[in-house]
N, C-alpha and C positions, 0 to 999 in steps of 0.2 A: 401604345407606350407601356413598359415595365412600371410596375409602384413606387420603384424606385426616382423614373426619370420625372412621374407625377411629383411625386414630394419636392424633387430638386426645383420644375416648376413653378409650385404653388410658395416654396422658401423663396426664391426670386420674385416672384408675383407679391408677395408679402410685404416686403423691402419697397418698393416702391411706391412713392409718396401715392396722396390720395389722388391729388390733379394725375397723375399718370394714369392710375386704375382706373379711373371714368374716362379718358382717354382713350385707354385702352378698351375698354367695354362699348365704346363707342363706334369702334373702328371694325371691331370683332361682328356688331350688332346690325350693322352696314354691308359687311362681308356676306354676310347671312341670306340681308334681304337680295343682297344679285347671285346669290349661289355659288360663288366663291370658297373656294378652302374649305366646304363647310366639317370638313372632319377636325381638323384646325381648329378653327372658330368655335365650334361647339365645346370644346376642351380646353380651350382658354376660358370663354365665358363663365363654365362649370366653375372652375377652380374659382376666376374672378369671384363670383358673386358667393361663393363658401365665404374669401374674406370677407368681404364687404356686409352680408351677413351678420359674420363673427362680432366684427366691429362694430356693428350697430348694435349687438344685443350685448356687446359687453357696459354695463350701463354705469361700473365703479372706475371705466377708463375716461375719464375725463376730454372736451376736446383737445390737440394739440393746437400750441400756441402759432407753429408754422404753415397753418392753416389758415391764419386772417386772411393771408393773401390770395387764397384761391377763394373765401368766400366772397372777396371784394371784387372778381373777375367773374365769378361764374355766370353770370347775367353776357357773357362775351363770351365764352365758348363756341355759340353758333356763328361766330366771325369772323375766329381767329382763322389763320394764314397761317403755316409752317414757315422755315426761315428756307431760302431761296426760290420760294415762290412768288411768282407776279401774280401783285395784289391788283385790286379793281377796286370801285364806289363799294359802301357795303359790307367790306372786309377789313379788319385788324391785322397786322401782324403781331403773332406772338412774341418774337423777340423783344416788343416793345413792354409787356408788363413789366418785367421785372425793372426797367431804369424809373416805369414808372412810378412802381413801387416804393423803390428805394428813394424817390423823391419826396415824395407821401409819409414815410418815416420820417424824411432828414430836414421836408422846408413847410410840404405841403399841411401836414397836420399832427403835425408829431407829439402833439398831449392828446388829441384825439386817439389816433394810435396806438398810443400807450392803454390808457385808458379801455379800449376795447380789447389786448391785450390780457389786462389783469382781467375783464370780465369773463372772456372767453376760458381763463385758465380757473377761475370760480365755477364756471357753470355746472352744473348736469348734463347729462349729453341727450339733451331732448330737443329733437329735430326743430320745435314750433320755437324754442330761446334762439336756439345756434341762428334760425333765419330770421326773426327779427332781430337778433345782433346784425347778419348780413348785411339785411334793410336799411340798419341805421349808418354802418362803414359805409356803403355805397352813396346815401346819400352826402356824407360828408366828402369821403370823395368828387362826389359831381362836382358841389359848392368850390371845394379846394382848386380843383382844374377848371371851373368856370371864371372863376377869380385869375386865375393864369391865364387863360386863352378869351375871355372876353374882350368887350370894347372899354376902353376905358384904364387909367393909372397908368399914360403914360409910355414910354421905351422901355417894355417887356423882353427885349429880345437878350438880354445879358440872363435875366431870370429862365429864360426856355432854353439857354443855351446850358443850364446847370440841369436839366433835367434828363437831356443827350442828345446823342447827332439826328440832322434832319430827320430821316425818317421817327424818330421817336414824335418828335415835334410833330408832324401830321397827325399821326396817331392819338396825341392830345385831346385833338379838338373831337374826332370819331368817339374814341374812350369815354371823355367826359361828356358830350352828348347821349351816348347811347345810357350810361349809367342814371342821366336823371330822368329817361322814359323806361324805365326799367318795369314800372308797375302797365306800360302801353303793352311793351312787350309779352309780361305774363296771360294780358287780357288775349291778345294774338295768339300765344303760344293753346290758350286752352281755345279757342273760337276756331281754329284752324284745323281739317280734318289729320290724321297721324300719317296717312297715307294715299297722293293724289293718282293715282294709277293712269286714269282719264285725266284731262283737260279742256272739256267741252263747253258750253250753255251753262248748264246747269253748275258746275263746278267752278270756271270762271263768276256767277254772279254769287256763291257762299263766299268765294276768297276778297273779292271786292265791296262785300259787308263787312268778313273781318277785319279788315284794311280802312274801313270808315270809322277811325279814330284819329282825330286834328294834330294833336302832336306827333305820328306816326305821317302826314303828310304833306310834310315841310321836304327840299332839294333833300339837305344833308339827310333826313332819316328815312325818307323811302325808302334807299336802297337797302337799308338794313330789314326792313319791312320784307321787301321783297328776296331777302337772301332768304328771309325763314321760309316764305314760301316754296322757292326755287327748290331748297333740300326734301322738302314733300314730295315732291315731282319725279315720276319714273323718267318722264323725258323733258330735262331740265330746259330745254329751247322752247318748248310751248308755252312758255311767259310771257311771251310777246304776243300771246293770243288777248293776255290784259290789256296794253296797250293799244293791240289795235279797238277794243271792247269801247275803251277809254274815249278814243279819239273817232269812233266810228268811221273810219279808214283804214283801207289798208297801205296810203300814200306817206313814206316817208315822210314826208315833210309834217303833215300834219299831226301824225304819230310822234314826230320829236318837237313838235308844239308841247306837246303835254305832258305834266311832271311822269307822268308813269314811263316815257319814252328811253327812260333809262335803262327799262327792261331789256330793249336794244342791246343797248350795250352791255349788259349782261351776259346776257344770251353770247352774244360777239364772244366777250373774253372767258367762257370757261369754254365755250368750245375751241376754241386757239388754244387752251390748258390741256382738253382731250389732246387735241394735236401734238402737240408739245411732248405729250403722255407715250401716246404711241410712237413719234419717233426713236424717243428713247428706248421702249420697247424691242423696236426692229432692231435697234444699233445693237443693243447687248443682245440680241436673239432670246428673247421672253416671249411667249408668242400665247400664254394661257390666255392675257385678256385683249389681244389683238380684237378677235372677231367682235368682243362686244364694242371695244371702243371703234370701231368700225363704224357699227351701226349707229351707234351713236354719231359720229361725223354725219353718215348719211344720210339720217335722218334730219339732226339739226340743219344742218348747208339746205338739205334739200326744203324743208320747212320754212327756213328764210327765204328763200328763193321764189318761194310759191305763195307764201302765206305776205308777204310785202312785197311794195310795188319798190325795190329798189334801184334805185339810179348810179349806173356803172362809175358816174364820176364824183358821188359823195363817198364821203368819211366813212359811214356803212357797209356800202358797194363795195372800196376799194379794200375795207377790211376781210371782208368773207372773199373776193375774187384773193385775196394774199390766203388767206386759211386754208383754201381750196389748191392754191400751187404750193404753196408748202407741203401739204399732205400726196399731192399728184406725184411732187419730186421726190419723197420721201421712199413712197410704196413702188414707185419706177425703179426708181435703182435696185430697190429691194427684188422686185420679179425680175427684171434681166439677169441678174445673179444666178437664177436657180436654175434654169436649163442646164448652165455650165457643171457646178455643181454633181448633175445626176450623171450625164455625160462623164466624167472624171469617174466616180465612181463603176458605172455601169459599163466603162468599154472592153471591149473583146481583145486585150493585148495577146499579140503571140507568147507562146507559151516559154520560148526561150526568153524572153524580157522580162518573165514571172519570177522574182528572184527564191531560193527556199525560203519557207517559212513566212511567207507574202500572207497577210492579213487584212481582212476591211474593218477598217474602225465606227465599231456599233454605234459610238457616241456621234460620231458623222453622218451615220445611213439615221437615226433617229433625227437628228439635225436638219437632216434634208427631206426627209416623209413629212416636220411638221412647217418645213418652206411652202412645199409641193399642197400641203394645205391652206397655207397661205393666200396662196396665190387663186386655190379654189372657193376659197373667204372671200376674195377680192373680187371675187367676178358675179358678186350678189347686189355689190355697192358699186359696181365701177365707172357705170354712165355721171353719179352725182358725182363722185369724185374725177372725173377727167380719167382717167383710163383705163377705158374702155378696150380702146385698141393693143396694148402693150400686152393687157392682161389674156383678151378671148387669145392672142396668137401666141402666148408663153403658153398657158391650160392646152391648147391645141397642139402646141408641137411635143410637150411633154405627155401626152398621151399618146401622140404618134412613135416618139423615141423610146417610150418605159416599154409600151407592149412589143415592138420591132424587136428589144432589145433583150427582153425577157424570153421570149423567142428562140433568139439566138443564142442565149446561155445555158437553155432547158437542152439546146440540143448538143450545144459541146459538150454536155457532161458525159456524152455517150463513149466518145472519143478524148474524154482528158485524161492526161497522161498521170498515175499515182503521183507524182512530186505536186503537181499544180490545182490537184482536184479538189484540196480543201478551199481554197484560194476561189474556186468555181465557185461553188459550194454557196460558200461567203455574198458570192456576187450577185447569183443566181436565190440567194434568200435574199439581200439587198433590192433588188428588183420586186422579187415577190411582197417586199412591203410598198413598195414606191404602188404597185399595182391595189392593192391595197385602198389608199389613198385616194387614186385614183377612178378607180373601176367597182371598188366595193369589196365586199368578204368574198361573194359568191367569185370572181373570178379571181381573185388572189387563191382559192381556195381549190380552183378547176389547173392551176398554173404551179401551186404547191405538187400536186399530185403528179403532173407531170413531170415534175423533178423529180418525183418520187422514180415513177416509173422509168426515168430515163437512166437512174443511176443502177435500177434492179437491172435493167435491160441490159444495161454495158457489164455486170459483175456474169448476169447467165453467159453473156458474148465471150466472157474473158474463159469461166468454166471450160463452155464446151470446146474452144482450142486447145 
C-alpha cells in the first residue's frame, strides 16, 4: 500500500470506537494464527496497535465517558455471537448488549450509572482505577439483573418485557450470570494454557484442574467454561475428549449423564456453523478457506464417529448423520458442476462457428482451475464426508478430458486458421492451467512448450510455401 492509502487506514482505524478496535485486533490476531490474509492482518494490526498505543500513553486524555458500557461487557467478549448467527449454551448474542444497556441506565441502576459516569470522566487514565471502576459497574450490574431474573417478587414478565424482545430476555439470565463469576473466569482465563495445539492425557488433565472451580460447574456456566476453552483449541471437536475423560466412557448415554456431556453438544453446533460456513462459501465461489474448513468437517465428523459410541437413532446420531448429508449435498452439486464447466470452456468448436474477435474469459478459466481444485481438496476428506464416489469419478474424468483435450488443441494450432488462432491460443492456455491443477508445473510446463513449438512449427510451414 502507498502512504497515502496507510494514513487514509489508520484515519478510519482511528474513528472507531474502542469495543471496535479490540474487535478488530481480535479478528486480525486469529487470522494470523491460521495463516490467513496474513499480509492483510499484519498491517491492520501494525496500524491498530500504533493507536491503541497512542491512546494509552496519552495520559492528559482522560477516559471517555462512552466507554462504561464496553467496560461493563468486556468480561463477555469471549461469548458474544455476531447478529444472524445461531447461537448455542455458552454464547451471548451481541445484539443483546446494548437494550441491555439502555435498561441499566433507564430502570436497572441509574444513580448507579450515573455515578460511575461522573467517576470515570474524573479519573486519570490509569489502567489499575479504570478496572476496578470495571469491577465495581459489573458487579452492580450482576445485582441489578439478578434482581430481574431471579426467583422471587412476583409477575416479572411486564418488567423483562421493558428490557426487549425475547431474545434479549434469554440473554438476561446468560449476561447476568456470567457478570457475577467474572473474577471465576479471570482465575480460568490465567490457569488455562494461551494455545492447546494437542489435546491428549496430559492436556485434557491441566484443563480439568482449571475448570475445578464450584461456581464454574453449575448447567448454566459450564458451558461458558468450556467455550473459553474450546477457542484454545486448534481442533475445536476434541472437547468431547473432556467428557468422555469425565464419564469414563466413550457410551453416549453415560457421557450425557454428566454435566460436562454438553461438550457434545458443542462440539455438534459449531461444526453445523463450519458447515453452514462453507456452504456459503461454495454458493458465492470463495474457495480461499474451503480446504481448511474441509478438514475441519473431516476431522470433527470423523472424531465423533470414532471417538463416541454413538447410536444412529439419538438426538446426537441424528445430528451429525444431518451435518454429514448436508455437507454430502452441498459439495455434490458443487463437483458435478465442474466437468461441464471445463468442457464449455475446453471444446474444439469448428472454426466457422468461431465468431471474430472470439475471446475466453480469464475471470472463467481462473474460476474453474480453483473448482478443478476443489474438487482435488475433496478427495482427501471424501470417504468422511460421503463422497467418495461422485468425487474419485469427477478427478477421474477431468483428468482424462483436460489431458485428451489439451492434446487436441496443442495440435490445431498447427492448422488454425489467422482469424481463429488467438481464440486457440486462449483455449490452448486455458487448458495449460486446468493441467496445471491437475498434473502439476512439470507437465503444464512440457504442454506449454508444445504450444510453443506447435505455433513456431505452423509460422516455418506457412514461410516455406
Amino acid at each position: 500500500m502507498s502512504q497515502t492509502s496507510i494514513e487514509r487506514l489508520r484515519e478510519y482505524l482511528a474513528q472507531l470506537p474502542p469495543q471496535s478496535q479490540a474487535l478488530l485486533m481480535r479478528e486480525f490476531e486469529r487470522a494470523l494464527e491460521r495463516g490467513q490474509d496474513t499480509a492483510v492482518a499484519t498491517l491492520v494490526l501494525e496500524q491498530l496497535r500504533k493507536i491503541v498505543r497512542k491512546t494509552e500513553a496519552d495520559e492528559a486524555q482522560p477516559p471517555r465517558t462512552d466507554d462504561l458500557s464496553r467496560l461493563l461487557f468486556q468480561v463477555l467478549e469471549p461469548f458474544l455471537v455476531e447478529a444472524g448467527a445461531p447461537i448455542r449454551v455458552g454464547q451471548i448474542r451481541r445484539s443483546s448488549l446494548h437494550p441491555i444497556w439502555q435498561w441499566l441506565v433507564r430502570d436497572g441502576a441509574p444513580d448507579k450509572v450515573n455515578e460511575f459516569e461522573s467517576e470515570l470522566v474524573r479519573m486519570p487514565a490509569d489502567r489499575g482505577q479504570v478496572e476496578a471502576l470495571a469491577q465495581k459497574l459489573q458487579a452492580v450490574a450482576a445485582d441489578a439483573l439478578f434482581e430481574l431474573t431471579g426467583p422471587g417478587g412476583g409477575d416479572k414478565s411486564r418488567a423483562l418485557a421493558r428490557v426487549g424482545p425475547p431474545s434479549v430476555i434469554e440473554d438476561l439470565y446468560s449476561v447476568g450470570a456470567v457478570l457475577q463469576i467474572r473474577d471465576a473466569i479471570a482465575t480460568l482465563n490465567e490457569k488455562l494454557p494461551r494455545f492447546l495445539r494437542a489435546f491428549g492425557d496430559p492436556q485434557i488433565g491441566s484443563v480439568t484442574s482449571a475448570l475445578n472451580i464450584p461456581v464454574l460447574q453449575t448447567p448454566q456456566l459450564l458451558p461458558f467454561a468450556l467455550s473459553i476453552v474450546v477457542q484454545r483449541m486448534t481442533a475445536p471437536w476434541q472437547i468431547i475428549r473432556l467428557a468422555i475423560k469425565i464419564a469414563a466412557s466413550d457410551d453416549e448415554i453415560r457421557v450425557a449423564a454428566t454435566p460436562y456431556g454438553v461438550a457434545v453438544t458443542i462440539a455438534l453446533h459449531d461444526l453445523s456453523c463450519v458447515a453452514a460456513i462453507l456452504r456459503m462459501d461454495i454458493k458465492r465461489g470463495h474457495f480461499d478457506n474451503v480446504a481448511d474448513n474441509l478438514k475441519a468437517l473431516h476431522d470433527g465428523v470423523r472424531g465423533l464417529r470414532t471417538e463416541l459410541d454413538l447410536r444412529n437413532d439419538s438426538a446426537w446420531g441424528k445430528q451429525l448423520a444431518s451435518i454429514r448429508a448436508d455437507i454430502s449435498n452441498a459439495l455434490q452439486s458443487e463437483i458435478d458442476s465442474v466437468p461441464g464447466r471445463v468442457r464449455r470452456i475446453l471444446r474444439q468448436r469448428p472454426e466457422k462457428d468461431i465468431p471474430p474477435g472470439a475471446r475466453i474469459d480469464g475471470t472463467e478459466v481462473e474460476e474453474t482451475a480453483a473448482l478443478i481444485d476443489f474438487v482435488a481438496t475433496c478427495r482427501n476428506y471424501a470417504s468422511e464426508l460421503a463422497i467418495n464416489e461422485v468425487t474419485l469419478r469427477t478427478y477421474s474424468d477431468l483428468q482424462q478430458h483436460v489431458e485428451r483435450s489439451t492434446e487436441q488443441l496443442v495440435q490445431s494450432l498447427r492448422a488454425a486458421d489467422l482469424k481463429v488462432r488467438t481464440y486457440r491460443q486462449q483455449q490452448v492456455q486455458a487448458a495449460i492451467r486446468f493441467c496445471q491443477v491437475l498434473f502439476g508445473d512439470d507437465y503444464a510446463s512440457l504442454m506449454s512448450r508444445a504450444a510453443e513449438n506447435a505455433l513456431t512449427g505452423e509460422r516455418k510451414s506457412s514461410r516455406a510455401s
